[in-house]
N, C-alpha and C positions, 0 to 999 in steps of 0.2 A: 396380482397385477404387477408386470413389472416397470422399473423408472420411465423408459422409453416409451412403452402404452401410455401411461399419467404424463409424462411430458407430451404429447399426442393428441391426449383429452385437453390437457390447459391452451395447448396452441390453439387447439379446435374454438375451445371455450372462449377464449378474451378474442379470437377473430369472430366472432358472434354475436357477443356479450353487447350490452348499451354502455357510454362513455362513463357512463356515474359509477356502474361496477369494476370499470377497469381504472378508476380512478382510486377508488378503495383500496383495489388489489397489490398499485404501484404503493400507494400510503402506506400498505401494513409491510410492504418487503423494500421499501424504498433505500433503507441503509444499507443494506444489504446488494443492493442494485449500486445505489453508488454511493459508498460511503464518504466521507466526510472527514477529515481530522486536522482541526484546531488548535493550535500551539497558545499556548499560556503568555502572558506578556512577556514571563521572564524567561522562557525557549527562545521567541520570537528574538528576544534582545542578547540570549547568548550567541545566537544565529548570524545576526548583522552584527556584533563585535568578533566572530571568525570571518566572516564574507570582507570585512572591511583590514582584516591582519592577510588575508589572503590576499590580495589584491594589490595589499602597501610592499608586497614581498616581506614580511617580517611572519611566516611562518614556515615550517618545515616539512615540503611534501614530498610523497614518494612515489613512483611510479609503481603501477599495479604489478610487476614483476618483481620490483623489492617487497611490497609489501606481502605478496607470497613467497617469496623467501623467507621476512621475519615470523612470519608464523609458522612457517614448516619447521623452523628453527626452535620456537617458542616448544611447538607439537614435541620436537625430537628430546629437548632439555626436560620434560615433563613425561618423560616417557607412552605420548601417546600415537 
């Protein structure tokens, strides 16, 4: 059977199916559907001490055209 048929069946299926099994179904693929990710206190807190050096102008940005430069650079010194 190939993806496209099983993708076909399941569409078929959960537009059919009663609310309690399509509740299960989101429950067991739910991460996956839409994941989720949680930063640690001390991500969250490195996070807001760059957001707040970005903002005071005390840090050092580059525009996406330099910063593809320095890595083509980086690439080229490294022989790759």
């Amino acid at each position: 059977m190939t993806t496209a048929v099983k993708r076909k069946q399941l569409h078929q299926y959960l537009d059919a199916t009663d609310d309690n099994k399509v509740e299960a179904i989101y429950t067991l693929l739910q991460n996956d559907i839409d994941p989720q990710y949680e930063c640690t206190p001390t991500e969250l807190n490195m996070l807001h001490e760059r957001a707040e050096k970005y903002l005071k102008g005390e840090t050092q940005t580059y525009t996406v055209e330099v910063s593809h430069n320095k890595i083509r650079q980086q690439r080229k010194g490294h022989g790759v």
